[in-house]
N, CA, C and O of each residue as an XYZ file, in Angstrom:
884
protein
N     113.817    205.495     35.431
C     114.650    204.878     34.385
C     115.747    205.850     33.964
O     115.492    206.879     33.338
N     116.946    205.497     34.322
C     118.061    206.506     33.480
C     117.907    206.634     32.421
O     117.230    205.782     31.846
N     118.580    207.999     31.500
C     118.545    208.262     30.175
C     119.357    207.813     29.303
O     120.563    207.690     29.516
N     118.816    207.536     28.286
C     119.752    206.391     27.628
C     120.689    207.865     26.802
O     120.434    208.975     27.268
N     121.869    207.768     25.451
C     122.594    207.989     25.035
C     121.895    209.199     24.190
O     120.986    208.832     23.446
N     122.145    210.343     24.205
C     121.465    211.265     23.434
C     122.632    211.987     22.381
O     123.739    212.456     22.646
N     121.939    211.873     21.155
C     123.870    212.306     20.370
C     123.434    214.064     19.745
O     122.419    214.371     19.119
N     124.370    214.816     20.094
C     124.040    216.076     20.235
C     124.521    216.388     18.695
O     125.727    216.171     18.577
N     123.947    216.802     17.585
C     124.683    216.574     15.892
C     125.556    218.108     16.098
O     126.357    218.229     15.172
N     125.602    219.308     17.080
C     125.878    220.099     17.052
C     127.528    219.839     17.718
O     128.497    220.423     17.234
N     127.614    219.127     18.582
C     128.773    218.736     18.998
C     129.437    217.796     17.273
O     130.634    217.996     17.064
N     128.961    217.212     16.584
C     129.703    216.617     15.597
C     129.889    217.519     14.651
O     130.752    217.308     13.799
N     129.231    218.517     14.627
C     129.206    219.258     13.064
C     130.569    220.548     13.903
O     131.201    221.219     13.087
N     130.840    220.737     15.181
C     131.344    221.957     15.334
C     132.290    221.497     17.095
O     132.200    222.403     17.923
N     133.046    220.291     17.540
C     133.569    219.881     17.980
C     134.530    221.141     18.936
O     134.818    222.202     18.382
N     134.789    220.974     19.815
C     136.057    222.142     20.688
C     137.513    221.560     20.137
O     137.873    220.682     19.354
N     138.029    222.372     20.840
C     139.350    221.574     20.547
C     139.501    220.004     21.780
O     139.989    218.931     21.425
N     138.981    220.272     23.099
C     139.227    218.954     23.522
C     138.254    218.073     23.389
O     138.362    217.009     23.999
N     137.176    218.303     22.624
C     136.537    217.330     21.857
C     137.291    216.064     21.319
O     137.558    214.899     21.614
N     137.516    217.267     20.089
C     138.185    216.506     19.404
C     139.409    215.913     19.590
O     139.865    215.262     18.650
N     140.220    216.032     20.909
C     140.890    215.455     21.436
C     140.987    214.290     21.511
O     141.797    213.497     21.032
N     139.469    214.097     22.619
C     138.806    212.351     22.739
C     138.321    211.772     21.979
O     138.184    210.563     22.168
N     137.789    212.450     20.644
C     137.581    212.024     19.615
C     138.466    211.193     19.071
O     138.233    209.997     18.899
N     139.733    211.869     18.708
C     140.589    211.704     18.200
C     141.690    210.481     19.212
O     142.844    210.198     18.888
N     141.221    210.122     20.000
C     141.919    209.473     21.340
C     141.278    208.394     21.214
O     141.962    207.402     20.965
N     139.984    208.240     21.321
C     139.116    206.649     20.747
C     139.290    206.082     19.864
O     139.108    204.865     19.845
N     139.762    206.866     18.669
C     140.196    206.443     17.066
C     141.216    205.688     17.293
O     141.387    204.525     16.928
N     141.964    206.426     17.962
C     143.819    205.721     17.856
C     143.301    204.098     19.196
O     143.922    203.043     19.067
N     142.505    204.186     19.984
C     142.257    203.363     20.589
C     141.557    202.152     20.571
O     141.498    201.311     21.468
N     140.950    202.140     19.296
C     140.176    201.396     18.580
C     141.175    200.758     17.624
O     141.222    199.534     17.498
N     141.979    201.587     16.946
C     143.646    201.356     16.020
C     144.092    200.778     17.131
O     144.833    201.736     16.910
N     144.294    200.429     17.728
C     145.488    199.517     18.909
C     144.437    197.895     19.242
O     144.873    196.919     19.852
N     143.178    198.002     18.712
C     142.854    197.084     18.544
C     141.979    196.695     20.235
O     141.600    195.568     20.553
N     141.832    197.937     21.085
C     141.541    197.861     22.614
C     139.822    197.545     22.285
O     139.126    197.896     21.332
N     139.546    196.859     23.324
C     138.137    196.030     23.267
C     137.302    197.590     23.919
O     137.470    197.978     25.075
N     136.643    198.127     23.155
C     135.748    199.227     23.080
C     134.668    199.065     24.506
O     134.241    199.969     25.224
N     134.497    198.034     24.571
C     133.317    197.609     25.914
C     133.983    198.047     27.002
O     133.407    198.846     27.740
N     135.529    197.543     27.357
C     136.282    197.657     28.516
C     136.890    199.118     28.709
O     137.409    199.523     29.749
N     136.688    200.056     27.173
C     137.264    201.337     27.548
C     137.059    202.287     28.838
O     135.968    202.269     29.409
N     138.017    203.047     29.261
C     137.356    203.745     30.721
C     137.343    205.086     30.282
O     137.974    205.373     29.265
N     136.730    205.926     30.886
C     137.069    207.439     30.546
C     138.572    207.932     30.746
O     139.163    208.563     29.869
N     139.140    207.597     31.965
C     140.630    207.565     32.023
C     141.633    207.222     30.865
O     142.391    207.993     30.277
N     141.439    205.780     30.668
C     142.089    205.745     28.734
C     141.809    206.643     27.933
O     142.819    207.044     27.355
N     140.625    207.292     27.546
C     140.481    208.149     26.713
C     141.288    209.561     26.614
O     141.848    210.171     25.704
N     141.024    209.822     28.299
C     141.600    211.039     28.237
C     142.852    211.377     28.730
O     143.353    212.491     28.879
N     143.494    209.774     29.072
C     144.838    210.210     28.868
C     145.767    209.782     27.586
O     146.957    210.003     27.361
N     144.769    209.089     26.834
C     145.237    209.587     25.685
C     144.958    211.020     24.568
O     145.515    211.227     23.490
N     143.966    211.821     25.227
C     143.918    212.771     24.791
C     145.052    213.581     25.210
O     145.625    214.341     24.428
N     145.462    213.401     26.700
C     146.404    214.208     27.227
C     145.403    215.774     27.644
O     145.593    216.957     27.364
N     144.387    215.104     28.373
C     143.430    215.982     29.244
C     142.847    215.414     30.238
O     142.505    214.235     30.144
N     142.571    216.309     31.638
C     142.228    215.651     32.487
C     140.964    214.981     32.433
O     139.977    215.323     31.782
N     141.133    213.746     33.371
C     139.321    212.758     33.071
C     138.268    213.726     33.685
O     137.077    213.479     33.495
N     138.668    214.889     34.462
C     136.869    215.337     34.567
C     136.736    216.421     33.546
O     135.863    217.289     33.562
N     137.487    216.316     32.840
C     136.999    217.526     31.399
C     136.386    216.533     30.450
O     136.625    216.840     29.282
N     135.836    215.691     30.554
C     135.172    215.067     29.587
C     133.247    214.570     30.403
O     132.469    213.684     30.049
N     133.175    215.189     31.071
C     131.958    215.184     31.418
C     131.823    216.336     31.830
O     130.980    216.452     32.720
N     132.384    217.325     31.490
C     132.330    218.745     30.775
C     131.064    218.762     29.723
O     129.960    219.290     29.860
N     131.581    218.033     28.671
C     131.236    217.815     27.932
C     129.983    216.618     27.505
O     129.114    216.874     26.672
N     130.069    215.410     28.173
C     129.306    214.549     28.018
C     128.582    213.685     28.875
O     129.480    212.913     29.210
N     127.462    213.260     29.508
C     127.195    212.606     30.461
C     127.565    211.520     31.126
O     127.331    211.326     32.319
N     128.397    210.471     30.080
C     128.610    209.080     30.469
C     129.863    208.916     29.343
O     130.059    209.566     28.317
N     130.446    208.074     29.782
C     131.709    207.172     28.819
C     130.881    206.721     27.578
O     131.313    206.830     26.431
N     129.397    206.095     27.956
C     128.713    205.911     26.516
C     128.427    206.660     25.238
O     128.513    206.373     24.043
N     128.091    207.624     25.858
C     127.698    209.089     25.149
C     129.233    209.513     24.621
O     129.394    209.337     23.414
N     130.073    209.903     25.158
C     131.105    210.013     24.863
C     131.860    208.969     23.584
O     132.467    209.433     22.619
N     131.697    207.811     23.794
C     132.249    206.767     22.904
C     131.159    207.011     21.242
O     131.557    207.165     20.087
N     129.914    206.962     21.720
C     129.347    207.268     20.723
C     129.521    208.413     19.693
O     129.747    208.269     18.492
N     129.369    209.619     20.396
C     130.106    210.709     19.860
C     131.563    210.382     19.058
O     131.644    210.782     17.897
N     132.473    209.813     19.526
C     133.425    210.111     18.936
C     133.485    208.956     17.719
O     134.020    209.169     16.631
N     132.841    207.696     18.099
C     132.529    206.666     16.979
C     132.046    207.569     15.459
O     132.604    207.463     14.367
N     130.964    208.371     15.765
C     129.923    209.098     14.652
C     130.785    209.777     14.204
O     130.882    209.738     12.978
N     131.951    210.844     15.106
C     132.220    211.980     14.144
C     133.196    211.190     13.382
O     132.774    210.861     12.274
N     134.158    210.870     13.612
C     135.219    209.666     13.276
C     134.832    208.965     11.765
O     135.652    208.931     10.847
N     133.435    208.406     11.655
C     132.789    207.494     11.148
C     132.455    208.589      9.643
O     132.792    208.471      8.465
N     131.520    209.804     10.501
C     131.225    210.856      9.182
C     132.500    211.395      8.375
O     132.430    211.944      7.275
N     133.987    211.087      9.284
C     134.956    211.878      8.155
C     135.047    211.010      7.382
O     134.965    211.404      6.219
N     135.271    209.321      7.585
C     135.349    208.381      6.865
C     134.832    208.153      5.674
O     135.129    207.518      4.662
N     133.678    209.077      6.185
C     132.602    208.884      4.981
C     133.063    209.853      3.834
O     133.249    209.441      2.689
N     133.219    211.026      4.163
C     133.313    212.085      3.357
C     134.752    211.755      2.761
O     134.943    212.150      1.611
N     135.709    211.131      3.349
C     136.791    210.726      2.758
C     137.003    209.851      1.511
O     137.791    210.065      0.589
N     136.161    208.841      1.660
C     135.471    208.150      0.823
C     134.920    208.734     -0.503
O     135.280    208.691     -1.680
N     133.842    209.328      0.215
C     133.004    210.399     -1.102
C     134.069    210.657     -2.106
O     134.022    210.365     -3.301
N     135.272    211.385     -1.306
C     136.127    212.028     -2.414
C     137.363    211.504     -2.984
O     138.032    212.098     -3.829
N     137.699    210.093     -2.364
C     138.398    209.120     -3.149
C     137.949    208.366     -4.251
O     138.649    207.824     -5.106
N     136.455    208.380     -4.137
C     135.279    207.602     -4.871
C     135.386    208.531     -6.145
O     135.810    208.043     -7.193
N     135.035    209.776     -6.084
C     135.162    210.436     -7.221
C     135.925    210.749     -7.876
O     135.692    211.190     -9.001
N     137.083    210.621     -7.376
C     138.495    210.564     -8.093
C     138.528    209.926     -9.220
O     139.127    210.426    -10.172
N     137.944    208.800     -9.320
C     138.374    207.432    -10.072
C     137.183    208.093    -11.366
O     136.235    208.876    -11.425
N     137.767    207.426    -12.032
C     137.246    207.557    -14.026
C     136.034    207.109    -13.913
O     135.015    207.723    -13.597
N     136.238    205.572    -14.289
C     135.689    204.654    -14.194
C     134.116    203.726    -12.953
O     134.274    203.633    -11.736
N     133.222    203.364    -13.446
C     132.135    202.910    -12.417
C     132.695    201.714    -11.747
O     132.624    201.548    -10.530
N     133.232    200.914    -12.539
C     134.193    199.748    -12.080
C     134.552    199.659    -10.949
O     134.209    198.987     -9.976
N     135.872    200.999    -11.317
C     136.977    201.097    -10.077
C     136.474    202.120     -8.707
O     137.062    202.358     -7.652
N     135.281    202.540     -9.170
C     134.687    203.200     -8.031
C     134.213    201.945     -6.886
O     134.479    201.720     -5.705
N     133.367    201.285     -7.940
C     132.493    200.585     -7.055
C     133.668    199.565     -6.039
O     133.406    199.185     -4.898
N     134.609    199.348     -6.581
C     135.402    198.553     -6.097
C     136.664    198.886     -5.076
O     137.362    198.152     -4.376
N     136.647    200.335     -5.305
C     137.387    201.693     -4.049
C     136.177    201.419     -2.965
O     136.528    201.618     -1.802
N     135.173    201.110     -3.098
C     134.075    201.139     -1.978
C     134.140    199.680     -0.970
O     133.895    199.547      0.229
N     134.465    198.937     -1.742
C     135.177    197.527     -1.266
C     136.218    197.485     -0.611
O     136.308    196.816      0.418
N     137.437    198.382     -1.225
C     138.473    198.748     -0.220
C     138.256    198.913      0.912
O     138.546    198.149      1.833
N     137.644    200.077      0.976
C     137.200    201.021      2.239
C     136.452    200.553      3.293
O     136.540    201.020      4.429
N     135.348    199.194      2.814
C     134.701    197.818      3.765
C     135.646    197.120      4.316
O     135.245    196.557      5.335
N     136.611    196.946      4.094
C     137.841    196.463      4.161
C     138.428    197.135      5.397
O     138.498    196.745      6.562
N     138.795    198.161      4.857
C     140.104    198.809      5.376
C     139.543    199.388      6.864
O     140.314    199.729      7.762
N     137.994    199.444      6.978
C     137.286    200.219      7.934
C     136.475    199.040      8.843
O     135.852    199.412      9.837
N     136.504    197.480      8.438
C     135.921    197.001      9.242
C     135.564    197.115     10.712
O     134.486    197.041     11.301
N     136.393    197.250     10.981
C     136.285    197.401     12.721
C     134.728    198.550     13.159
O     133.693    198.304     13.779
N     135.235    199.781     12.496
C     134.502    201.204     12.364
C     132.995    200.751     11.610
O     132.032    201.489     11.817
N     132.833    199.642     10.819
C     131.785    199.430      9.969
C     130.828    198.892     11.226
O     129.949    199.356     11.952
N     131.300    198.049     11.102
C     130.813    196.947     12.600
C     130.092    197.758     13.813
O     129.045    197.514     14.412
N     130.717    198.453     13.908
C     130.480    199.120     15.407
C     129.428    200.021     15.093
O     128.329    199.926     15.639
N     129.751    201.074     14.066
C     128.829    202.129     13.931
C     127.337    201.412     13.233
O     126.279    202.029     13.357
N     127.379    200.177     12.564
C     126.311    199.614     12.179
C     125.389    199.381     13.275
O     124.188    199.305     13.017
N     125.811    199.257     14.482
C     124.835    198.302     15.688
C     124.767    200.195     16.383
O     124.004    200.644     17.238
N     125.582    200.727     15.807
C     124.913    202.475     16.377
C     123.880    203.237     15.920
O     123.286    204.216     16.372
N     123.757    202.336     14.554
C     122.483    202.421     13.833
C     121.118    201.616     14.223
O     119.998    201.868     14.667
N     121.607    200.903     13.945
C     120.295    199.846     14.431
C     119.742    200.597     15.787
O     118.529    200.776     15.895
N     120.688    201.056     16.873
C     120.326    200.941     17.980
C     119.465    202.420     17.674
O     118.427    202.557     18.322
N     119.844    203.509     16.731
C     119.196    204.882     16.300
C     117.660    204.067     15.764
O     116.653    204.675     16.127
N     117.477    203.141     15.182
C     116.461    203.127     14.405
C     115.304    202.297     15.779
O     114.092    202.473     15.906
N     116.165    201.466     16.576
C     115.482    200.370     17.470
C     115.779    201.021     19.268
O     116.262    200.262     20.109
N     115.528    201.998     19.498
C     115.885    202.612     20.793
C     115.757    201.552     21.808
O     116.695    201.360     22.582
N     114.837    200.946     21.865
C     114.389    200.305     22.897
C     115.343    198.884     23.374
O     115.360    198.156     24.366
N     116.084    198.950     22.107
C     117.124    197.847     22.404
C     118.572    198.146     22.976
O     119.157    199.201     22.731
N     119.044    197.246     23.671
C     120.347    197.641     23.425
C     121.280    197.119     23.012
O     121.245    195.894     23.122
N     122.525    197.711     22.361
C     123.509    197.531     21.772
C     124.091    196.457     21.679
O     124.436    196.017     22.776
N     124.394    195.739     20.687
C     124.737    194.418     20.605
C     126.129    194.282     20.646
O     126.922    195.110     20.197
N     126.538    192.746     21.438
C     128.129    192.534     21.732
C     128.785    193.137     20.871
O     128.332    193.448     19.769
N     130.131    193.417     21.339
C     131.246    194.069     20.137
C     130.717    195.360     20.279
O     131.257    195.998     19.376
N     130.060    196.018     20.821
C     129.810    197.470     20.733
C     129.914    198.192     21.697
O     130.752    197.641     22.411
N     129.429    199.510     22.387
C     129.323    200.421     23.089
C     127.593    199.884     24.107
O     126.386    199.986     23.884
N     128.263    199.452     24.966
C     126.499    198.434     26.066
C     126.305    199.558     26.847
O     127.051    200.309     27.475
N     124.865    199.469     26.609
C     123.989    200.329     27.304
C     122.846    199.553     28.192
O     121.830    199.105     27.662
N     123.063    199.461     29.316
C     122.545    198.722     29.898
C     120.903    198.702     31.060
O     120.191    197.923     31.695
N     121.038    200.038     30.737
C     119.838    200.864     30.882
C     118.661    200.908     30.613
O     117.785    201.473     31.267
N     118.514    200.144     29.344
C     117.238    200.083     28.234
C     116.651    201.217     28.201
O     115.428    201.080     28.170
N     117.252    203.056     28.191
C     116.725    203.742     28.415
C     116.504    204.148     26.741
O     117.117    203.496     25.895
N     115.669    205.167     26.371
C     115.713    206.006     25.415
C     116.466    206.179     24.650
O     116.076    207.254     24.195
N     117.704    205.811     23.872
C     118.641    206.150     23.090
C     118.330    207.082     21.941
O     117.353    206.725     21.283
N     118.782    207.920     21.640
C     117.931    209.147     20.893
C     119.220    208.957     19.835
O     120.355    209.119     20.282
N     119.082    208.716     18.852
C     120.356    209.001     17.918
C     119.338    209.699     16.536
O     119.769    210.474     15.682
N     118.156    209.255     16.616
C     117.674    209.400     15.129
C     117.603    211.123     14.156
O     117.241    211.387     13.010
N     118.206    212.093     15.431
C     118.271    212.917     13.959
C     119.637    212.693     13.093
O     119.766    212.738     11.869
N     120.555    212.454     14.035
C     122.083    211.737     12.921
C     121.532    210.837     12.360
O     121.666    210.919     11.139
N     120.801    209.761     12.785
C     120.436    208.606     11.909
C     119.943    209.309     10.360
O     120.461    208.949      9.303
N     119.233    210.000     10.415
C     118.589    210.680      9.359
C     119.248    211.616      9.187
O     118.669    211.630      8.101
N     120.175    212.798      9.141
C     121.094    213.353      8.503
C     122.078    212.445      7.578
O     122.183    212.638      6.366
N     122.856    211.335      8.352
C     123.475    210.338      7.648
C     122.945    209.679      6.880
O     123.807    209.514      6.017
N     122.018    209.124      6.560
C     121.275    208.223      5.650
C     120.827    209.434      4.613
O     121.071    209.249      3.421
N     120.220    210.591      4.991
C     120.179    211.463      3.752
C     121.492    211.815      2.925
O     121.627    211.597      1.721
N     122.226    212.264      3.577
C     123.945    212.329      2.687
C     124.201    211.272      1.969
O     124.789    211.489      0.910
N     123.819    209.698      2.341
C     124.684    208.431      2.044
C     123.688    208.300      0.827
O     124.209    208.014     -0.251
N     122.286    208.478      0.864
C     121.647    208.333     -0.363
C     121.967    209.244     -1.445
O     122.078    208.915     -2.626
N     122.103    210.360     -0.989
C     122.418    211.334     -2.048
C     123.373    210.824     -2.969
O     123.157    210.826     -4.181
N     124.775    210.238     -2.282
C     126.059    210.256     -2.819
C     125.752    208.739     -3.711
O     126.287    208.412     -4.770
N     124.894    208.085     -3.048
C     124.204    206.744     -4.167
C     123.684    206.890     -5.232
O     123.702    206.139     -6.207
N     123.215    207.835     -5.097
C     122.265    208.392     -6.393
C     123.227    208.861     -7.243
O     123.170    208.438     -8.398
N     124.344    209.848     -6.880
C     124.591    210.258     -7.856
C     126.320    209.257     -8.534
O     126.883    209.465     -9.608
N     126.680    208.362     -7.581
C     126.977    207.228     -7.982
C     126.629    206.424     -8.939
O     127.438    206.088     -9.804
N     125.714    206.115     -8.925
C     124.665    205.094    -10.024
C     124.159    205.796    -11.356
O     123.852    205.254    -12.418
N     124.152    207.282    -10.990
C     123.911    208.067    -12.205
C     125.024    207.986    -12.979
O     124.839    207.952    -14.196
N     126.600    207.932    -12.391
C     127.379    208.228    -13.063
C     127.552    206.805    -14.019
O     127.908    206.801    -15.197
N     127.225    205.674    -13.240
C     127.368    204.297    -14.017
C     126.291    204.099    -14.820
O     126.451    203.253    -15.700
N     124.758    204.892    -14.737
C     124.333    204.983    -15.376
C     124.571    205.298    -17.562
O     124.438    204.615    -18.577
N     125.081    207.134    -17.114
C     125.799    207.553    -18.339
C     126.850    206.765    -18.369
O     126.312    205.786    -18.886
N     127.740    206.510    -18.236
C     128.945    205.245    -18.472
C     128.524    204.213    -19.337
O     129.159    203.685    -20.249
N     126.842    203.883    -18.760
C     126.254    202.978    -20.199
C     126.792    201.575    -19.128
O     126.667    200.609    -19.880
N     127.224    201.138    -17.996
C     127.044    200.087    -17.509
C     126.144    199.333    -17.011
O     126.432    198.191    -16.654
N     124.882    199.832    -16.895
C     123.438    199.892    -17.060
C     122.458    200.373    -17.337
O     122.562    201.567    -17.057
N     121.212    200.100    -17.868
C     120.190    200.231    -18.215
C     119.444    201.299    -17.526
O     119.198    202.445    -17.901
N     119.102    200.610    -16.316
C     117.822    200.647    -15.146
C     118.038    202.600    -15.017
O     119.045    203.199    -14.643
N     116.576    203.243    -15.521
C     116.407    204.370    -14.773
C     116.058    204.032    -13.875
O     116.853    204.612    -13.136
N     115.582    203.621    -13.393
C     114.599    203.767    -11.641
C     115.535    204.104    -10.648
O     116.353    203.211    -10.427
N     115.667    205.237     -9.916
C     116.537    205.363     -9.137
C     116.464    204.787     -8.000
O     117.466    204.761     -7.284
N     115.592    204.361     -7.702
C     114.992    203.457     -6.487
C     115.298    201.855     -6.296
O     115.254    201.135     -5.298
N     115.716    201.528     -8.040
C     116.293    200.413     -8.032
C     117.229    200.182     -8.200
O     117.657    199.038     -8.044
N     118.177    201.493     -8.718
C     119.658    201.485     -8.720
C     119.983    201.458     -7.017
O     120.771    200.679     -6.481
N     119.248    202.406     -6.386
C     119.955    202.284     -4.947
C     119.738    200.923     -4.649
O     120.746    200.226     -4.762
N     118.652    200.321     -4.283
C     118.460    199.524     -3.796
C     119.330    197.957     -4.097
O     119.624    197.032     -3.340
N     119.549    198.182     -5.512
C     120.553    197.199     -5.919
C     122.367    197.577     -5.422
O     123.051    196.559     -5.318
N     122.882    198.519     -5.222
C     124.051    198.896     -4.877
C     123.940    198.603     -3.146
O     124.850    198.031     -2.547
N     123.055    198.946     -2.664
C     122.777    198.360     -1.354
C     123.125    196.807     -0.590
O     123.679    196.272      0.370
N     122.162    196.522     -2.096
C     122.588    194.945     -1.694
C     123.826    194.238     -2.339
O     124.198    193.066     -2.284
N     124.263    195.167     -2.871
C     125.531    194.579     -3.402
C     127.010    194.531     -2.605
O     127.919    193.708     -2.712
N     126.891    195.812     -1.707
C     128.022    196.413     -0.852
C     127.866    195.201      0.493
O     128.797    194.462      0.814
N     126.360    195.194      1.234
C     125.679    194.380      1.856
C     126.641    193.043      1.944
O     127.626    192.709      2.602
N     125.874    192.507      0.995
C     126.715    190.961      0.295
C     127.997    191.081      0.505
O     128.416    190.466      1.485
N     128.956    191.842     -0.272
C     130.153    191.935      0.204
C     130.783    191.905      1.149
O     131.707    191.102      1.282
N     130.225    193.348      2.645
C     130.202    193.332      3.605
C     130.220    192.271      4.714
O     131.104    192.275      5.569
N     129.011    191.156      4.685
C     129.012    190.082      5.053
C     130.203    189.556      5.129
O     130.920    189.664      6.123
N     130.564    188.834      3.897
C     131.479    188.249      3.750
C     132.808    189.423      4.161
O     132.360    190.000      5.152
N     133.769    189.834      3.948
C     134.542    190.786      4.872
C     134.494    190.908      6.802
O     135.270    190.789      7.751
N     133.260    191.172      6.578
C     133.124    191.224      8.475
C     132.462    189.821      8.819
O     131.695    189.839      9.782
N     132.653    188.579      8.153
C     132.366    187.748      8.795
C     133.494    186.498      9.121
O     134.446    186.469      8.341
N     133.474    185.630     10.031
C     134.368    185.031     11.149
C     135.675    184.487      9.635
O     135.263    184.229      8.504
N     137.077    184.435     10.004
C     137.648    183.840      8.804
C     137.295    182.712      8.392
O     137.654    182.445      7.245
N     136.464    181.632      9.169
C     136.204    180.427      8.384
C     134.968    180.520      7.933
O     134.388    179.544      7.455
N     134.285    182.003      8.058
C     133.193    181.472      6.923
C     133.365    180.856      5.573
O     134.454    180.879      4.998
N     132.718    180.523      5.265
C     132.811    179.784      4.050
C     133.217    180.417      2.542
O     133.696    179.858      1.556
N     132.878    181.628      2.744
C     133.043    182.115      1.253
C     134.682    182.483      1.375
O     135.424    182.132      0.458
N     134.989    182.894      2.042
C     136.546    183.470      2.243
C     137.378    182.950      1.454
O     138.285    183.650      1.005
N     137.248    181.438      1.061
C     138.164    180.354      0.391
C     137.868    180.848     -1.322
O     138.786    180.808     -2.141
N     136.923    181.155     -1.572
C     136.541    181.993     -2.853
C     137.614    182.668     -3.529
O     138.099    182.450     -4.640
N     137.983    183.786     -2.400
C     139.157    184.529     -2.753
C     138.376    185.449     -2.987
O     137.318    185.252     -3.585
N     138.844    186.904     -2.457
C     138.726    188.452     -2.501
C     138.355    189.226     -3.981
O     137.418    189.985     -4.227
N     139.057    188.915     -4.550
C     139.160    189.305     -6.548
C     138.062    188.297     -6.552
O     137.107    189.015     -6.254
N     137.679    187.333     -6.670
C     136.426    186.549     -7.536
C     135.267    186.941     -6.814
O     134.244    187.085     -7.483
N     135.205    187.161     -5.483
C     133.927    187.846     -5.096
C     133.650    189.258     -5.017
O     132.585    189.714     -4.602
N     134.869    190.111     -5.522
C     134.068    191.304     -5.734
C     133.665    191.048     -7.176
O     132.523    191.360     -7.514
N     134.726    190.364     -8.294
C     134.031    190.076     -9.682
C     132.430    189.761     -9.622
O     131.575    190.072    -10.452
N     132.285    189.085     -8.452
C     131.009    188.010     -8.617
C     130.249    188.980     -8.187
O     129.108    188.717     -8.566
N     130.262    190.042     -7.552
C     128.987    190.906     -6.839
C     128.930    191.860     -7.497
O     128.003    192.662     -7.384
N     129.889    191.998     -8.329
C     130.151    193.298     -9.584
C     129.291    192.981    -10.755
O     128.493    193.854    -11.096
N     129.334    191.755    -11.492
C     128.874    190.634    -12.472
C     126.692    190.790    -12.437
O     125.788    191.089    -13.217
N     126.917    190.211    -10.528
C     125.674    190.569    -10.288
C     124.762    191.717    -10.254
O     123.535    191.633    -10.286
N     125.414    192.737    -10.189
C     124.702    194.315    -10.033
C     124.586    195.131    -11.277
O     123.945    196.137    -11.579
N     125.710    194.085    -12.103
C     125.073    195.182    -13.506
C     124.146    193.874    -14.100
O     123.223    194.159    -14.864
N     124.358    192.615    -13.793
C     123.106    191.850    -14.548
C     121.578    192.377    -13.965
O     120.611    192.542    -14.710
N     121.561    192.561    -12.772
C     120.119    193.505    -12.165
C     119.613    194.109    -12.825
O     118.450    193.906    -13.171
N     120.394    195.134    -13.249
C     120.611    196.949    -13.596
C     120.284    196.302    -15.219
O     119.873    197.290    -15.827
N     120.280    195.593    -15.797
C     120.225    195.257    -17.322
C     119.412    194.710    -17.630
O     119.290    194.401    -18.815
């Protein structure tokens, strides 16, 4: 059985320079709106403006490779976030900078979500719209899976603390503040990454973040 996708966290935390080349070459290639399934290693790396066998230098397969550069891509997003998020005064306009960013990152949400699943569910593979692995081999992602999910809780926690003191809710339980902001982003999410004629769309953008905003502090109260 070939080996399925193994994500090395040492290559994300500390990248080369032509890493981050192709890194940085999938991003802009994903921005042009190019169907991620059909990518070749050749696209990548001549948009890095490096030759195609310097990238299995570095990585075993175009999969591994795509993945990699999805994650690191995905973690600046995050941290970018973090610190636009804290900018803001207000629990309101935080929670609702986080809506932006579902928004503005769909494409990246989408993709890296089924990079998750596939970290938590190895045995599967990758669902349409993503990076196919066709192998059914081993996919090893779960110590990023669990580095990332530890950071993303952290920054929840201390999110909800801050709306906490703000006095926009009640609820100590920190277990139920996350869990309610979860499902609140969730909900949102849906609707955002789902087909334009779903149904809620006609709602309008402003009344359903009101409405999922409305809902998370009635929880929390």
């Amino acid at each position: 059985m070939e080996k399925g996708i193994v994500i090395d966290t040492e290559k994300l935390k500390n990248p080369s320079k032509k890493m981050r080349l192709m890194f940085e070459a999938v991003s802009v290639l994903v921005k042009e709106r190019k169907d991620i399934r059909a990518l070749k290693v050749q696209d990548i790396t001549e948009k890095a403006g490096i030759g195609k066998g310097t990238a299995y230098e570095y990585f075993s397969s175009k999969e591994e490779l795509i993945a990699h550069a999805l994650m690191y891509e995905y973690s600046r997003k995050i941290l970018e976030l973090t610190k636009a998020v804290f900018k803001l005064k207000h629990f309101k306009e935080r929670f609702y900078r986080i809506f932006d960013w579902i928004k503005e990152n769909k494409e990246y949400n989408e993709m890296f979500s089924q990079l998750l699943r596939a970290s938590l569910h190895p045995e599967d593979s990758y669902a349409a719209g993503s990076v196919e692995q066709k192998s059914g081999g081993d996919c090893i992602m779960k110590e990023f899976g669990s580095e990332a999910s530890g950071y993303i809780y952290e920054m929840i926690d201390r999110f909800m603390e801050d709306g906490y003191k703000e006095g926009v809710f009640k609820e100590t339980d920190t277990g139920k503040r996350s869990l309610a902001l979860l499902t609140a982003v969730v909900e949102y999410a849906f609707v955002v990454m789902g087909p334009e004629e779903n149904r809620y769309h006609r709602i309008g953008d402003e009344a359903i973040r009101e409405f999922v905003y409305q809902s998370l502090v009635k929880t929390l109260n």
